[in-house]
C-alpha positions, 0 to 999 in steps of 0.5 A: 377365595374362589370356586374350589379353595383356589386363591388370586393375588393381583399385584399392580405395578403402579397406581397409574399416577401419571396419567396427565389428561386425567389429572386435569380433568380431575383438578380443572386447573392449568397448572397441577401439583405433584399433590394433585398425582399422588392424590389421583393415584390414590384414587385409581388404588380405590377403582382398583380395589373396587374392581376386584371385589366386583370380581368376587375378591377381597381388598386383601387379595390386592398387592400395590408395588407403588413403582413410577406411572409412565415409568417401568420402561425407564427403569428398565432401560436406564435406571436398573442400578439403585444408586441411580434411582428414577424420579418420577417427573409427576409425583417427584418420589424416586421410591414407593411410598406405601406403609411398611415399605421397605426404605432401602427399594427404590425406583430401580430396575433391580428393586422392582425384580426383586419386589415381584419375587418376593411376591412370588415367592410368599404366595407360591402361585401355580400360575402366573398371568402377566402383561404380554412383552409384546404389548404396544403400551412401555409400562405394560412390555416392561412390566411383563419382562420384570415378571419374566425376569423374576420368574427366571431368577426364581426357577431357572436353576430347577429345570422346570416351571411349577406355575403355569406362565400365561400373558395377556395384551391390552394395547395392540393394533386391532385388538381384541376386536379384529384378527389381524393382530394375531398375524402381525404379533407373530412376528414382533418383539418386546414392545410390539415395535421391535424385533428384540426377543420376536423370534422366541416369542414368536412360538407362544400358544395362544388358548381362549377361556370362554365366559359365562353371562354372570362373568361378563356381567361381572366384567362390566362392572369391574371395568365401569369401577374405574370411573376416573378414567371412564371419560377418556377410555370408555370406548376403549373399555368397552372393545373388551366386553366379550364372551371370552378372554385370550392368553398366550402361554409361555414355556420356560425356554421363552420365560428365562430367554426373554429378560435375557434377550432384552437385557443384552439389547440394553446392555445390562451386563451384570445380568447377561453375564451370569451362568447359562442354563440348559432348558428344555421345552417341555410343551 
């Protein structure tokens, strides 16, 4: 719950269980398990919840898809279809595991959109704050298309966006610390790399939100609370302790142009076929 009756859920696409370095440096041993993964991965769940605690939320406000680490690309590009579920080269599963679970959802392209719905659709939230596609990290683009995708499948029909779509990066050259990568990115496509959906996104708005010192503060703290990745990224953690925080924000032509974009590149026929809808750019 936070000021003013609003309400958050952060949905985690993965629990980060394949993260290789770390996992050795965890275990101290030359050969590691797909035990070792999963126990990791349960630990980084923990971090997370931490995390958002010491931003002023509740471990219940936290939803865990449980969809492969290193692996959302591939689900993307190469293993949409259910019938031909990806499996996780470090954990070995090829669904989530999670109670409650669903048997049917596998790691598919199609089981992860639908899962990111379903999300959304329980919740109804009036914004949406999602990875930027742009961003240099696969699993962080892929999963910003997933949600664009859910987004598409959710409203497209209705001419108009009830939730506010915004998008953040992590993983960019010279982000957040130096302005150039708001030159480069203008003119890049999902990825970062490619020039798949670069033109459409090129005319996102980007807006900053200023915080105060308590939200710094908190900030810090949330991000020294994942401690089984401080060794490795806390020079990296750090770039992002600044006085304000960047979004870009996307109107509907770009949240239903995007999936349709990417999906016609990697040739996903089932979903580039479907009937095309009329939009209107509103902002």
């Amino acid at each position: 719950m936070l000021e003013g009756e609003g309400k958050v859920r952060v949905v985690f696409v993965t629990n980060g269980d394949g993260y290789t370095y770390a996992v050795r440096l965890r275990v101290k041993n030359a050969h590691i398990s797909a035990k070792d993964f999963i126990e990791y991965g349960k630990k980084r769940q923990e971090e997370a919840v931490h995390a958002l605690c010491e931003l002023g939320l509740q471990p219940e406000d936290a939803t865990f898809l449980g969809f492969p680490d290193n692996g959302i690309d591939d689900l993307w590009e190469s293993y949409w279809s259910d019938l031909k579920p990806f499996i996780s080269p470090h954990t070995l599963f090829d669904r989530p595991h999670r109670k409650g679970m669903n048997r049917w959802v596998k790691y598919s392209g199609v089981s992860l959109r639908d899962e990111i719905e379903r999300v959304m659709k329980e919740f109804s939230p009036d914004w949406v704050v999602l990875p930027d596609p742009r961003d240099h990290h696969p699993d962080h683009a892929a999963a910003g298309v997933f949600v664009l995708d859910a987004l598409r499948t959710i409203y497209s029909d209705e001419n108009t966006l009830p939730a506010r779509v915004l998008t953040y990066l992590v993983h960019y050259n010279v982000y957040p610390l130096a302005s150039e990568w708001s030159r480069d990115i203008s003119g890049t496509g999902v990825g970062g790399y490619s020039k798949v959906s670069g033109e459409t996104l090129a005319a996102t708005k980007w807006m900053t939100l200023s915080l105060s010192p308590e939200e710094v503060e908190g900030k810090r703290r949330a991000l020294i609370s994942h401690a089984s990745q401080l060794q490795m990224l806390q020079w990296f953690f750090r770039n992002f302790l600044l006085p304000s925080e960047l979004y870009g924000s996307l109107n509907l032509m770009q949240v239903i142009t995007v999936p349709l974009e990417y999906a016609a590149y990697y040739k996903h026929l089932a979903k580039v076929d479907e009937p095309a809808v009329k939009v209107e750019d509103s902002q």
